[in-house]
mmCIF file of the N, C-alpha and C atoms, coordinates in Angstrom:
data_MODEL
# 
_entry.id   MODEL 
# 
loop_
_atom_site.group_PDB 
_atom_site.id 
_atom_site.type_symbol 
_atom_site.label_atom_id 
_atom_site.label_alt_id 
_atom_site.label_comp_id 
_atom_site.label_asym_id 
_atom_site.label_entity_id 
_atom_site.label_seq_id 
_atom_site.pdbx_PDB_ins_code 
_atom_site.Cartn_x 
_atom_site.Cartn_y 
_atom_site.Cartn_z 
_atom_site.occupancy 
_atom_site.B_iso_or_equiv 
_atom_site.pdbx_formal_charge 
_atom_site.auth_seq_id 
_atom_site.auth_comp_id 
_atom_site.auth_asym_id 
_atom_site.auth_atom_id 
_atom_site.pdbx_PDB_model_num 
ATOM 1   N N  . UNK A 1 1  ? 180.839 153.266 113.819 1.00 0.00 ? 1  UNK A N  1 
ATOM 2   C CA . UNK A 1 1  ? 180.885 151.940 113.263 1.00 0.00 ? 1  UNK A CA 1 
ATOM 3   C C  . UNK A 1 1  ? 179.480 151.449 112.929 1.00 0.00 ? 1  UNK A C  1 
ATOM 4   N N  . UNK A 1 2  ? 178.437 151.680 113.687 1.00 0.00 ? 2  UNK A N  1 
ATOM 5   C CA . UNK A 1 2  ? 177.529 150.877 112.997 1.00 0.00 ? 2  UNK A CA 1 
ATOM 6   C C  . UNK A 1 2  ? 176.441 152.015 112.330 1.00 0.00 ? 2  UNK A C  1 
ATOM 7   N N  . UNK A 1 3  ? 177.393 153.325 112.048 1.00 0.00 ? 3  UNK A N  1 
ATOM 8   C CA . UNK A 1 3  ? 176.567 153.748 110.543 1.00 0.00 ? 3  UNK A CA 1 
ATOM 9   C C  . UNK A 1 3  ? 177.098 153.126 109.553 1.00 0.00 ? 3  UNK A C  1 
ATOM 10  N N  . UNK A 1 4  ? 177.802 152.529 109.707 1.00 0.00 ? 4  UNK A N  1 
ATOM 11  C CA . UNK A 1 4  ? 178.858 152.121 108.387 1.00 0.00 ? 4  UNK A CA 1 
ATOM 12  C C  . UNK A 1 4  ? 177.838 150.557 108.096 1.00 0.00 ? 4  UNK A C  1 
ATOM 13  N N  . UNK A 1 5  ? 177.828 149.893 108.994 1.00 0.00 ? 5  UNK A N  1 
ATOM 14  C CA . UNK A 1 5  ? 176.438 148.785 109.266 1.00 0.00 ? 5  UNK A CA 1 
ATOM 15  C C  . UNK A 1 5  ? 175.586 149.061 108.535 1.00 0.00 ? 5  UNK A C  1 
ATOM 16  N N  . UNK A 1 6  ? 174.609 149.996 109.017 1.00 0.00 ? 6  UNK A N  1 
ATOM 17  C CA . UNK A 1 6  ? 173.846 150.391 108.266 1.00 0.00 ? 6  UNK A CA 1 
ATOM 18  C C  . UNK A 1 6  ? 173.869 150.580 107.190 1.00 0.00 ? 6  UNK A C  1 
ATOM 19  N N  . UNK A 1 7  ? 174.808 151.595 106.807 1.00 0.00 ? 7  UNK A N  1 
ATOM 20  C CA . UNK A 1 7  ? 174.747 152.036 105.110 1.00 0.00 ? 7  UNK A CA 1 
ATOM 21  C C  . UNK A 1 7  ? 174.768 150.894 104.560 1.00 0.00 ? 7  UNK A C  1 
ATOM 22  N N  . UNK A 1 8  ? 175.281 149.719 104.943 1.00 0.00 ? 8  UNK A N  1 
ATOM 23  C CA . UNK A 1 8  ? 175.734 148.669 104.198 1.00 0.00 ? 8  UNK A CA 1 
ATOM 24  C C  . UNK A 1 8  ? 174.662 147.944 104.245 1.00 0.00 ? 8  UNK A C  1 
ATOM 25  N N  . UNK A 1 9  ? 173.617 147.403 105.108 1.00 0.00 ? 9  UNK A N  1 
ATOM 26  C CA . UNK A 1 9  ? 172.538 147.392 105.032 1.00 0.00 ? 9  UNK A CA 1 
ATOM 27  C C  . UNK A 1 9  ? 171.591 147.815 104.460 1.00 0.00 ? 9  UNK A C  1 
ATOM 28  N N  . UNK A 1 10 ? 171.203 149.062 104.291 1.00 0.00 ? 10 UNK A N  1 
ATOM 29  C CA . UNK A 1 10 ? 170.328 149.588 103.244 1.00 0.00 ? 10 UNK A CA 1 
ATOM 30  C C  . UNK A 1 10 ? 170.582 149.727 101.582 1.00 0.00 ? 10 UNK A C  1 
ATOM 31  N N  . UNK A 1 11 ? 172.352 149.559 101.531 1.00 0.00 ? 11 UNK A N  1 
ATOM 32  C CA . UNK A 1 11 ? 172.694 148.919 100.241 1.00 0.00 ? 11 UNK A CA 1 
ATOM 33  C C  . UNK A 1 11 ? 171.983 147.831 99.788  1.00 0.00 ? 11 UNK A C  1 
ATOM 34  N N  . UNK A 1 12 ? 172.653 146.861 100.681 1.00 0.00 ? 12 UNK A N  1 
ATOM 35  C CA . UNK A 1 12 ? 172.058 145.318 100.226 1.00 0.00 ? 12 UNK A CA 1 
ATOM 36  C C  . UNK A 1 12 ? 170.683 145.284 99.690  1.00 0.00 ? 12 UNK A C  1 
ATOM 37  N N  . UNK A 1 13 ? 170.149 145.961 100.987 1.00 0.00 ? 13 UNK A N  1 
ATOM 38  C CA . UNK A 1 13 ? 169.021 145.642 100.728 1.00 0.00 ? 13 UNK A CA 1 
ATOM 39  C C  . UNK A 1 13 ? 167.912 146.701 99.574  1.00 0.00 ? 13 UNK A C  1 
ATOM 40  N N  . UNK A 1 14 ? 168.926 147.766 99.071  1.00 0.00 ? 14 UNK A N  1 
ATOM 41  C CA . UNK A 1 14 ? 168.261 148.146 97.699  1.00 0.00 ? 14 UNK A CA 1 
ATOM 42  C C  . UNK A 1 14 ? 168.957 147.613 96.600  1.00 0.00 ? 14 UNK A C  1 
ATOM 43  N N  . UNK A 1 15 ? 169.813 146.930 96.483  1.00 0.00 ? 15 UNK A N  1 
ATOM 44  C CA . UNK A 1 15 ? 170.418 145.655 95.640  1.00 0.00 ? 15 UNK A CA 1 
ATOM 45  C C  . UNK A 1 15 ? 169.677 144.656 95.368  1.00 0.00 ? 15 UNK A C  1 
ATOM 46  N N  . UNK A 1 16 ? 169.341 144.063 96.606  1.00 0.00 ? 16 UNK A N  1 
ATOM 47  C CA . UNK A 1 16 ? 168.197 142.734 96.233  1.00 0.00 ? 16 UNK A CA 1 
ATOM 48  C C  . UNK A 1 16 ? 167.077 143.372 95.799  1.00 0.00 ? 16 UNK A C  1 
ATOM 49  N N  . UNK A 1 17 ? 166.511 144.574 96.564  1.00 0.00 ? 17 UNK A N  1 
ATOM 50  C CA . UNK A 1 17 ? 165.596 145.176 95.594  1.00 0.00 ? 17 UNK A CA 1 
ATOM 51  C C  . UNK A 1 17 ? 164.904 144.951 94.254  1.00 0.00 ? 17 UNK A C  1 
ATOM 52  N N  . UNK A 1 18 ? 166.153 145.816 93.903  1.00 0.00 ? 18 UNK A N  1 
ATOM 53  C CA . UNK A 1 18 ? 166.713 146.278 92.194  1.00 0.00 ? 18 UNK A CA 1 
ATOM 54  C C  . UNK A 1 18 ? 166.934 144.697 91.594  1.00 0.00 ? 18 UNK A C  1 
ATOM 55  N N  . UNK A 1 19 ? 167.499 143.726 92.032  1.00 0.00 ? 19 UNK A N  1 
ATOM 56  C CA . UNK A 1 19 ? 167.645 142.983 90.965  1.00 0.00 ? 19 UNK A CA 1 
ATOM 57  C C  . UNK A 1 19 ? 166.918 141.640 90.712  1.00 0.00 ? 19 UNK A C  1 
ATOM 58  N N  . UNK A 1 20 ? 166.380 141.536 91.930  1.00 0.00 ? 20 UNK A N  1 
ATOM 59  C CA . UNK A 1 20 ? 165.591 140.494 92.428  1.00 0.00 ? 20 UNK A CA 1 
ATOM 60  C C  . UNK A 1 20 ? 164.358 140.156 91.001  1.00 0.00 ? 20 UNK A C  1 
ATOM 61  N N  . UNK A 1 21 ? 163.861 141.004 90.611  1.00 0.00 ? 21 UNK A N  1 
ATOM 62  C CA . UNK A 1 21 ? 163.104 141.359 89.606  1.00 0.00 ? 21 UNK A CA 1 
ATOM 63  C C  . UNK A 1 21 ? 163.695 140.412 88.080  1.00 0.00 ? 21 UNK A C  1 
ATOM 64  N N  . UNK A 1 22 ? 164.761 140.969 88.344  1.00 0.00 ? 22 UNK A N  1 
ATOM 65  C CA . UNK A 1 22 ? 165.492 140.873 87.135  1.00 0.00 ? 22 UNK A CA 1 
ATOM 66  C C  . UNK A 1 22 ? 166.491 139.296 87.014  1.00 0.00 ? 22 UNK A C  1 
ATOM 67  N N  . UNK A 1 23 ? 166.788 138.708 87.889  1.00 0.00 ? 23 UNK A N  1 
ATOM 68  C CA . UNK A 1 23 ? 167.377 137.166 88.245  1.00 0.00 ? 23 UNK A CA 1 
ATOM 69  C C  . UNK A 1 23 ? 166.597 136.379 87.736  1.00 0.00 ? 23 UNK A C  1 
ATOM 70  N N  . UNK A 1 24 ? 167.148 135.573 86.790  1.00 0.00 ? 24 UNK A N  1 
ATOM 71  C CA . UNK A 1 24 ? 166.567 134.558 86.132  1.00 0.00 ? 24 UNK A CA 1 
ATOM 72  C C  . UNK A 1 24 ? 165.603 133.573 87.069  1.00 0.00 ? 24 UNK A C  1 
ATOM 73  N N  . UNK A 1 25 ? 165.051 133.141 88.137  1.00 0.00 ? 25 UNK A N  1 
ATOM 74  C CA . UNK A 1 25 ? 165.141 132.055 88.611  1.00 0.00 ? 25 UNK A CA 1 
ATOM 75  C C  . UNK A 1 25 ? 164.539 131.150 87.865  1.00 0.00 ? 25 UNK A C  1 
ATOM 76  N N  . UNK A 1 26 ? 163.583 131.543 86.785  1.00 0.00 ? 26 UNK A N  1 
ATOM 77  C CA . UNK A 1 26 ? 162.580 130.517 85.951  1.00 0.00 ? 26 UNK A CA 1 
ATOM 78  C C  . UNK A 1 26 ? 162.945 130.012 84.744  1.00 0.00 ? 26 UNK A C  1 
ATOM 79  N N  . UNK A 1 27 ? 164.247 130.416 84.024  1.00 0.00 ? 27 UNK A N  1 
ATOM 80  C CA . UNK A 1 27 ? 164.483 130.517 82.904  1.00 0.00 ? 27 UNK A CA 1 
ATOM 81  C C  . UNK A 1 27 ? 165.140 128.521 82.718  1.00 0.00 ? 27 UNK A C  1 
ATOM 82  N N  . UNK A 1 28 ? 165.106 128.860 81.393  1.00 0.00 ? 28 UNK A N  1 
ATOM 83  C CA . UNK A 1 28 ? 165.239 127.301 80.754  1.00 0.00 ? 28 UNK A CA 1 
ATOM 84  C C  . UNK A 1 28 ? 166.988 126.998 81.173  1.00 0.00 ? 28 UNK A C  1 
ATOM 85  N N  . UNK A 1 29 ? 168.139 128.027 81.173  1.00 0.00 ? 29 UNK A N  1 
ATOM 86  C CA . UNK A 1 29 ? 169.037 127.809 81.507  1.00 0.00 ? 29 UNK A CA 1 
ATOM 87  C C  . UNK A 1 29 ? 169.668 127.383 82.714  1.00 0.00 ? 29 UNK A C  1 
ATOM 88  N N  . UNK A 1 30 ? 170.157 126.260 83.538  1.00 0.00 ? 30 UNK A N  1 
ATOM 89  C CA . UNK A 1 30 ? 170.612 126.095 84.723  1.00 0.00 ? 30 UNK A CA 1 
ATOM 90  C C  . UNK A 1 30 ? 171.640 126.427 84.834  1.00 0.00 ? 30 UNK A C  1 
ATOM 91  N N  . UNK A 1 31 ? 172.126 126.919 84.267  1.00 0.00 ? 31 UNK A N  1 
ATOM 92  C CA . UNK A 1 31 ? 173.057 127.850 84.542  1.00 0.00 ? 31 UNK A CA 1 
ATOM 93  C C  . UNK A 1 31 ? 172.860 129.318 85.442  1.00 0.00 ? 31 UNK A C  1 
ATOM 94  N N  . UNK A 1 32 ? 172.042 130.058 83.904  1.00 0.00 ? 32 UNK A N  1 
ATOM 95  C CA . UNK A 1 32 ? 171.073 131.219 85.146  1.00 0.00 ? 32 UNK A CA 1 
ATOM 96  C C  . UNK A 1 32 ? 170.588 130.980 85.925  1.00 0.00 ? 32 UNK A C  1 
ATOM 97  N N  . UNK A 1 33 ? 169.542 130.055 86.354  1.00 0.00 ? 33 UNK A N  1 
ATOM 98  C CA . UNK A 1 33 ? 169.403 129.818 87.636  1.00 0.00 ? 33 UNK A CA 1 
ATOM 99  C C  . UNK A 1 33 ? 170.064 129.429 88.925  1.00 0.00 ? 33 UNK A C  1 
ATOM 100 N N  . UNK A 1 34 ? 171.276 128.839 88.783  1.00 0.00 ? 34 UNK A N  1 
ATOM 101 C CA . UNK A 1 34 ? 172.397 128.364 89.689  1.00 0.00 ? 34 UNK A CA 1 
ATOM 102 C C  . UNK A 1 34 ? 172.835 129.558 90.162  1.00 0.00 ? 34 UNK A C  1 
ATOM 103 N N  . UNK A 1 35 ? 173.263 131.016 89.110  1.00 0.00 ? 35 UNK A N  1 
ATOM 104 C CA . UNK A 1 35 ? 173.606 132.097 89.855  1.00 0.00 ? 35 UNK A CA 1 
ATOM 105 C C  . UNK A 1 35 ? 172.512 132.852 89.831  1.00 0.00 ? 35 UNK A C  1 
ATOM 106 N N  . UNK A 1 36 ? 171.761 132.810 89.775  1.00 0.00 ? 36 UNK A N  1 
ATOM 107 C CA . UNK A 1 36 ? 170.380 133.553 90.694  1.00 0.00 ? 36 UNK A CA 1 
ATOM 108 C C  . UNK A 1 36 ? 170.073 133.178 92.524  1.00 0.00 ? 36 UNK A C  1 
ATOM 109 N N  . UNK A 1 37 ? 170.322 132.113 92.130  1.00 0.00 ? 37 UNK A N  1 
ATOM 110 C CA . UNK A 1 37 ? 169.957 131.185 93.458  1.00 0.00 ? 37 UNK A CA 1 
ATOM 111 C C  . UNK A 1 37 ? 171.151 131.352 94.049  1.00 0.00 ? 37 UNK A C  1 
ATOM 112 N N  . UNK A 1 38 ? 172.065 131.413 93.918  1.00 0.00 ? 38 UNK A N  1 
ATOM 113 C CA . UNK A 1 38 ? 173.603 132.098 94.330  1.00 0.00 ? 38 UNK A CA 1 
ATOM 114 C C  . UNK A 1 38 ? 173.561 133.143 94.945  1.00 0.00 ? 38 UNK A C  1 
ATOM 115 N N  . UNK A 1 39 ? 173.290 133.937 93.945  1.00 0.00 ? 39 UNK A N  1 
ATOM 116 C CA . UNK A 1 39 ? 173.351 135.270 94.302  1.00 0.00 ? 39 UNK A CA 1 
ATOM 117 C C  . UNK A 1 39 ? 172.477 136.272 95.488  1.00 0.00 ? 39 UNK A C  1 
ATOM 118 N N  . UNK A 1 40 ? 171.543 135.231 95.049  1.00 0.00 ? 40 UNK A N  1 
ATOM 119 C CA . UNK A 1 40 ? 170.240 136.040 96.149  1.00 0.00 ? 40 UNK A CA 1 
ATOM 120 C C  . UNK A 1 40 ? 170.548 135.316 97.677  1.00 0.00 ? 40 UNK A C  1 
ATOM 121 N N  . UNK A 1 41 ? 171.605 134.252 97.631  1.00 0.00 ? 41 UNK A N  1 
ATOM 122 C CA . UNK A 1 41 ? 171.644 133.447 98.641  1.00 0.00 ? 41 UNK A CA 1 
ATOM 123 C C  . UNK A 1 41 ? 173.070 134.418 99.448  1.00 0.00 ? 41 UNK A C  1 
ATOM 124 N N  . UNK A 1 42 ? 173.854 134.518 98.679  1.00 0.00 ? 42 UNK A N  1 
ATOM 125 C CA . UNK A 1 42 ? 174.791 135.719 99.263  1.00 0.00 ? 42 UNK A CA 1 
ATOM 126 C C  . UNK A 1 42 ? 174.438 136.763 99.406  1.00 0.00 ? 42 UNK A C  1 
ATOM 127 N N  . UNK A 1 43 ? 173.637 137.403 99.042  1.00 0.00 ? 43 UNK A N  1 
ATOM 128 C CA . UNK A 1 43 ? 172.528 138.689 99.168  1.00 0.00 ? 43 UNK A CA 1 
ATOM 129 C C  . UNK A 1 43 ? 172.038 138.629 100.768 1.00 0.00 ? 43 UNK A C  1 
ATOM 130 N N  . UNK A 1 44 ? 171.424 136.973 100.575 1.00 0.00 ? 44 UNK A N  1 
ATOM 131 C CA . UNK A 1 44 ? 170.864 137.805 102.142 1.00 0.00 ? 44 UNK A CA 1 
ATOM 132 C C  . UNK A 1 44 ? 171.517 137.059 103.522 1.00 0.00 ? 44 UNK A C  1 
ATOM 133 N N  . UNK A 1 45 ? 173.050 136.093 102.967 1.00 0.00 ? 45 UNK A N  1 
ATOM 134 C CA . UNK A 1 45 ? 174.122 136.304 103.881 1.00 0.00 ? 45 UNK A CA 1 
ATOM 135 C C  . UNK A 1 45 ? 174.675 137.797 104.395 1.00 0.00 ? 45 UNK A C  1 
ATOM 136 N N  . UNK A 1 46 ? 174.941 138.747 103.044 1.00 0.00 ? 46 UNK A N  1 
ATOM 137 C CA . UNK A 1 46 ? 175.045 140.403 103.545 1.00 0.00 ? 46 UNK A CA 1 
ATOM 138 C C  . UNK A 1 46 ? 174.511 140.658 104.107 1.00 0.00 ? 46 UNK A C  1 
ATOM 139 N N  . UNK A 1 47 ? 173.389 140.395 103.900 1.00 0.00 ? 47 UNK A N  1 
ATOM 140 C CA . UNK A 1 47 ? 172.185 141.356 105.063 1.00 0.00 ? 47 UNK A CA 1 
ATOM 141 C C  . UNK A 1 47 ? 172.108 140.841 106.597 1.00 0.00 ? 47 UNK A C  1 
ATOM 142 N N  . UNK A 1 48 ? 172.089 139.524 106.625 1.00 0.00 ? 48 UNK A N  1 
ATOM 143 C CA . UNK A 1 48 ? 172.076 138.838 107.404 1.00 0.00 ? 48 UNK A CA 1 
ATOM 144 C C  . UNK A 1 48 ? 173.124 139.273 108.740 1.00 0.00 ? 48 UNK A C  1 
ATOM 145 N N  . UNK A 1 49 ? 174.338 139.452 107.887 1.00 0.00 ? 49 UNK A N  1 
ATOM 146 C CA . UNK A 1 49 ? 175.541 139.610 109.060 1.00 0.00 ? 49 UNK A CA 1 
ATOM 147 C C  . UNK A 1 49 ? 175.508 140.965 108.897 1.00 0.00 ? 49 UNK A C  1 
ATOM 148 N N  . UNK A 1 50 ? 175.220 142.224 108.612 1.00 0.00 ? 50 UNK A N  1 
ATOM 149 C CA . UNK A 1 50 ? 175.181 143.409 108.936 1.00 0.00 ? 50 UNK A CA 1 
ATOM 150 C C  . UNK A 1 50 ? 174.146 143.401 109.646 1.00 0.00 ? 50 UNK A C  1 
ATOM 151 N N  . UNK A 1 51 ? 173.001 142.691 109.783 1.00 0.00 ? 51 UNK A N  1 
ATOM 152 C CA . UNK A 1 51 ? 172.070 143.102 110.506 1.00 0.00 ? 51 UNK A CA 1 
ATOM 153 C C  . UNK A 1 51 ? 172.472 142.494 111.970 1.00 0.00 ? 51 UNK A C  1 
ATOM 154 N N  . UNK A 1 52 ? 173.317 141.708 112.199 1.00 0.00 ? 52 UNK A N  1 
ATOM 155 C CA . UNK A 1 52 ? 173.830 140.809 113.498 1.00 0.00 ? 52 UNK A CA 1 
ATOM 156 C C  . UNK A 1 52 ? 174.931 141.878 114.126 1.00 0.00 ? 52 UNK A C  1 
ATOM 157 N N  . UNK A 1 53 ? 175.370 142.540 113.094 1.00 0.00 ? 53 UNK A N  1 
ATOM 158 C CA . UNK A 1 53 ? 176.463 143.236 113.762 1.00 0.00 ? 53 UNK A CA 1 
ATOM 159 C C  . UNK A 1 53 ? 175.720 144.172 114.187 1.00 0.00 ? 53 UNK A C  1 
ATOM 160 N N  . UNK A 1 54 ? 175.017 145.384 113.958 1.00 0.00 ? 54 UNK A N  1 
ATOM 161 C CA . UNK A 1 54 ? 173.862 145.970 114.242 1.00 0.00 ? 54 UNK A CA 1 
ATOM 162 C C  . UNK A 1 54 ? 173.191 145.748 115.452 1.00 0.00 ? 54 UNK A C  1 
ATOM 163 N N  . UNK A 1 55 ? 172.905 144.491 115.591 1.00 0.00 ? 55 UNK A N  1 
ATOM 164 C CA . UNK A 1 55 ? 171.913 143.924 117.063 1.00 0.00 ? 55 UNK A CA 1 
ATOM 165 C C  . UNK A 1 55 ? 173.113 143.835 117.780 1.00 0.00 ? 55 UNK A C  1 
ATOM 166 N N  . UNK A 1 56 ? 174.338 143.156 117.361 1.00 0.00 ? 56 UNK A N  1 
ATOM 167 C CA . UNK A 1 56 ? 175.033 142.809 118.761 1.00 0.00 ? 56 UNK A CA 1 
ATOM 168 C C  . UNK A 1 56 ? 176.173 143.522 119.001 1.00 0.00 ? 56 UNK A C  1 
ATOM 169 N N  . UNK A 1 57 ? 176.041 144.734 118.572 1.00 0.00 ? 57 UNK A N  1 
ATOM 170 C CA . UNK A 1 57 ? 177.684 145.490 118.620 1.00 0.00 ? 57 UNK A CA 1 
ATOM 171 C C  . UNK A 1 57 ? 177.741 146.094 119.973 1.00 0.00 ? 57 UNK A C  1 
ATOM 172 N N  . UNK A 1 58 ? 176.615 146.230 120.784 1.00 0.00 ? 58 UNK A N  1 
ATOM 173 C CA . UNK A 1 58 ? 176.842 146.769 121.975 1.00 0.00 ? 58 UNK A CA 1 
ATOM 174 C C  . UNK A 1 58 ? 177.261 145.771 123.123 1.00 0.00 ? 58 UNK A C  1 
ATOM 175 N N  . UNK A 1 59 ? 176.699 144.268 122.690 1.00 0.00 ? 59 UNK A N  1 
ATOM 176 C CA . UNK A 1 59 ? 176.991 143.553 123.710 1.00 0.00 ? 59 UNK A CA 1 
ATOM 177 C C  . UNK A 1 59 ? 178.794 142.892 123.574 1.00 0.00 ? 59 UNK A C  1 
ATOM 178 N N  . UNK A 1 60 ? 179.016 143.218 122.144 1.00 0.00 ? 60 UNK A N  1 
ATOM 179 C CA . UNK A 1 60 ? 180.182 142.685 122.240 1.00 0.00 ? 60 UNK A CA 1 
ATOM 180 C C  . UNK A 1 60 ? 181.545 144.071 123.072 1.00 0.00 ? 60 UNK A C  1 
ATOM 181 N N  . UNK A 1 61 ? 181.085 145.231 123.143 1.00 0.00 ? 61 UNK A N  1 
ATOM 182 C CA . UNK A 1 61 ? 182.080 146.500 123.303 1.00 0.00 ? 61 UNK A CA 1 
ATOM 183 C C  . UNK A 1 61 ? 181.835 146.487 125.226 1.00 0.00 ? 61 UNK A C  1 
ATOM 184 N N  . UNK A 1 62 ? 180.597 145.515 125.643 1.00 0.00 ? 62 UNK A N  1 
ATOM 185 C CA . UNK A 1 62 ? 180.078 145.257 126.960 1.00 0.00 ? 62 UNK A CA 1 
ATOM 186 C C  . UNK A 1 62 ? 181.134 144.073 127.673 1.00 0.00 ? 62 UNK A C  1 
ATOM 187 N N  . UNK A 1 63 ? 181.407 143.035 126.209 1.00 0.00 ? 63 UNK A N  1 
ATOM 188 C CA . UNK A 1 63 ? 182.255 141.804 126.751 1.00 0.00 ? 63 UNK A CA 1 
ATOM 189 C C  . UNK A 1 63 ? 183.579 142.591 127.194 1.00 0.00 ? 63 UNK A C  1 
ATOM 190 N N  . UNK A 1 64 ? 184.163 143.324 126.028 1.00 0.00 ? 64 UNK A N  1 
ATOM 191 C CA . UNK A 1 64 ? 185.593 143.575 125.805 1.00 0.00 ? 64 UNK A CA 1 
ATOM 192 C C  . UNK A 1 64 ? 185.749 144.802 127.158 1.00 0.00 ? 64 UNK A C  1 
ATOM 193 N N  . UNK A 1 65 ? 184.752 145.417 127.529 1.00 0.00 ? 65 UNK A N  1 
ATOM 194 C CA . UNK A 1 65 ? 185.317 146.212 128.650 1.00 0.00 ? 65 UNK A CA 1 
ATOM 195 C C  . UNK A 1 65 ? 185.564 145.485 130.226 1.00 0.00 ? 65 UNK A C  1 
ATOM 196 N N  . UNK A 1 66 ? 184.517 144.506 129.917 1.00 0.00 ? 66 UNK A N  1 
ATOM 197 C CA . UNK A 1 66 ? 184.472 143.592 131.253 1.00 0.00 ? 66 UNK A CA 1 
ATOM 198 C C  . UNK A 1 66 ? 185.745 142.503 131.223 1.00 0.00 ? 66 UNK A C  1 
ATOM 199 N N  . UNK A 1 67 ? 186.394 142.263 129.779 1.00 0.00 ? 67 UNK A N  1 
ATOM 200 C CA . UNK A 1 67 ? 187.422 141.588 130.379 1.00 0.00 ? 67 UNK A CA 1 
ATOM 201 C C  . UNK A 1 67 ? 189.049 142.096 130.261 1.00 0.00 ? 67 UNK A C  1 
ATOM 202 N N  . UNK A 1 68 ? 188.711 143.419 130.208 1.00 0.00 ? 68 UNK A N  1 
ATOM 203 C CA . UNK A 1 68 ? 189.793 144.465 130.191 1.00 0.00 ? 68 UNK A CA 1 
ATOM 204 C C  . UNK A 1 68 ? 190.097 144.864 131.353 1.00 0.00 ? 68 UNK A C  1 
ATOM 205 N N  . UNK A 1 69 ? 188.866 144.326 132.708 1.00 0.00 ? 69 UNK A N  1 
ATOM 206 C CA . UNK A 1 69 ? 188.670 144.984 133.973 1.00 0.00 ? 69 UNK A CA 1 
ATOM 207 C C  . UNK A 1 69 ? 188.742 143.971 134.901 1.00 0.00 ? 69 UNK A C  1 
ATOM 208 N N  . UNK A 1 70 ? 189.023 142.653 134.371 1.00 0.00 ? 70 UNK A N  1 
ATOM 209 C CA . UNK A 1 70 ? 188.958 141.497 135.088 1.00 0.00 ? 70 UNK A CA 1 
ATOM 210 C C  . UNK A 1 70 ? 190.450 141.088 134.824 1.00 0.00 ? 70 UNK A C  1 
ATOM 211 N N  . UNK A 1 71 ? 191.146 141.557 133.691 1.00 0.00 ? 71 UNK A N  1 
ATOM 212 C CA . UNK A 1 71 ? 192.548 141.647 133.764 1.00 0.00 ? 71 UNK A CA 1 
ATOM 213 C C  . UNK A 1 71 ? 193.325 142.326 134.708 1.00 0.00 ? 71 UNK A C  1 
ATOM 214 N N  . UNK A 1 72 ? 192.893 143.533 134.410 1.00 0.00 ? 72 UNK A N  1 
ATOM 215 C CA . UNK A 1 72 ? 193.300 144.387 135.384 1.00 0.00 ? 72 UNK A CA 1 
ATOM 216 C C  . UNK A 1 72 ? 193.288 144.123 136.932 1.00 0.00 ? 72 UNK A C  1 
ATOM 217 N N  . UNK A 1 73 ? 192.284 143.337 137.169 1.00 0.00 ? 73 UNK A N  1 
ATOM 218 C CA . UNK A 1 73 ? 192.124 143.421 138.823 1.00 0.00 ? 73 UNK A CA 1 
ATOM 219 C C  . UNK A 1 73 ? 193.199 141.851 138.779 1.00 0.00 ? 73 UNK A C  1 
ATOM 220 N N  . UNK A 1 74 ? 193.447 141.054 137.900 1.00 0.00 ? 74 UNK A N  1 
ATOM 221 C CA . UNK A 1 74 ? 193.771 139.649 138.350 1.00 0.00 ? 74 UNK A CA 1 
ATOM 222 C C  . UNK A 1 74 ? 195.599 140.388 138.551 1.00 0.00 ? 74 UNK A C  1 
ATOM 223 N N  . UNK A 1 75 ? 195.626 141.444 137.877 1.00 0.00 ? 75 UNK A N  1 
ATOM 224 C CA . UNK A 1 75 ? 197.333 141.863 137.619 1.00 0.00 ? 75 UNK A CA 1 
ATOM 225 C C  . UNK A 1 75 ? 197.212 142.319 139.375 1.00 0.00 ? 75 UNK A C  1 
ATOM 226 N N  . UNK A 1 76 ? 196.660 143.154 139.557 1.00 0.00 ? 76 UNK A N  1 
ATOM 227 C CA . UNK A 1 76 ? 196.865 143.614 140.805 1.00 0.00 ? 76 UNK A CA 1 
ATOM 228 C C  . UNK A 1 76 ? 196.912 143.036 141.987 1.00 0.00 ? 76 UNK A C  1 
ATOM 229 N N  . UNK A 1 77 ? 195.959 141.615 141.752 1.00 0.00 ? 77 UNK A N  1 
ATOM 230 C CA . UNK A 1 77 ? 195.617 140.728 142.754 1.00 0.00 ? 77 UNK A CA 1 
ATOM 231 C C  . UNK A 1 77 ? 197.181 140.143 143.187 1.00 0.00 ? 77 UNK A C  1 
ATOM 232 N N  . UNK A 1 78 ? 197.642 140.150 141.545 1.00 0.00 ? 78 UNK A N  1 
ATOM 233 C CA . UNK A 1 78 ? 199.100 139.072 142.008 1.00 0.00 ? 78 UNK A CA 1 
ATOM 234 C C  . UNK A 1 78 ? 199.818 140.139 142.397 1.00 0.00 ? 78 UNK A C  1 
ATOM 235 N N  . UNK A 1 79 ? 199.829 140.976 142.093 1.00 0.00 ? 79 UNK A N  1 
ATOM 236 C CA . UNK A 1 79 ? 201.339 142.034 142.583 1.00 0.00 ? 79 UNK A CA 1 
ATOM 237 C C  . UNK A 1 79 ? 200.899 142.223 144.332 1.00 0.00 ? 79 UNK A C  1 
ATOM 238 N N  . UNK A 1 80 ? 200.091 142.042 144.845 1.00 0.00 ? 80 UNK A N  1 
ATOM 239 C CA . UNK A 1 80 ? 199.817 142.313 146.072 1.00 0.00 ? 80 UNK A CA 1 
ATOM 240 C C  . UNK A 1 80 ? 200.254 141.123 146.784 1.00 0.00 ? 80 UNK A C  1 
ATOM 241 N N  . UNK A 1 81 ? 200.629 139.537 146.341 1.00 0.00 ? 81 UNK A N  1 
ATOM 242 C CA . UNK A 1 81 ? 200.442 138.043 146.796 1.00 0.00 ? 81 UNK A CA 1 
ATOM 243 C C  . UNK A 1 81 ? 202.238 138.288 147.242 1.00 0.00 ? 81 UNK A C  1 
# 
């Protein structure tokens, strides 16, 4: 799972690359500029949350075992009462 992160990450981020160059932001049209400024703004929402999933995928597979094990003991607790 988090090669898949990654790849998706190093996409993005040779996307913004590549086009960053090329996005109007200066041009006389506000139009082009509205989706420049758009675009680069969802650009580095992508990056943003692949790079979060990346940092925190271990602590979340850390939550889900600990409360898979705190179930478990509360089932047993009652079958013993």
């Amino acid at each position: 799972m988090r090669q898949r992160y990654l790849l998706s990450l190093l996409c993005a981020i040779a996307m913004l690359y590549y086009a960053l160059p090329q996005l109007p932001f200066f041009s006389g049209n506000e139009a082009a500029q509205l989706f420049a400024v758009t675009w680069f703004l969802f650009a580095l929402v992508v990056i943003g949350g692949n790079l979060s999933a990346i940092l925190f995928q271990k602590e979340r597979k850390q939550a889900t075992v600990h409360k898979e094990v705190t179930m478990k003991n509360k089932g047993r607790l009652r079958s013993y009462h």
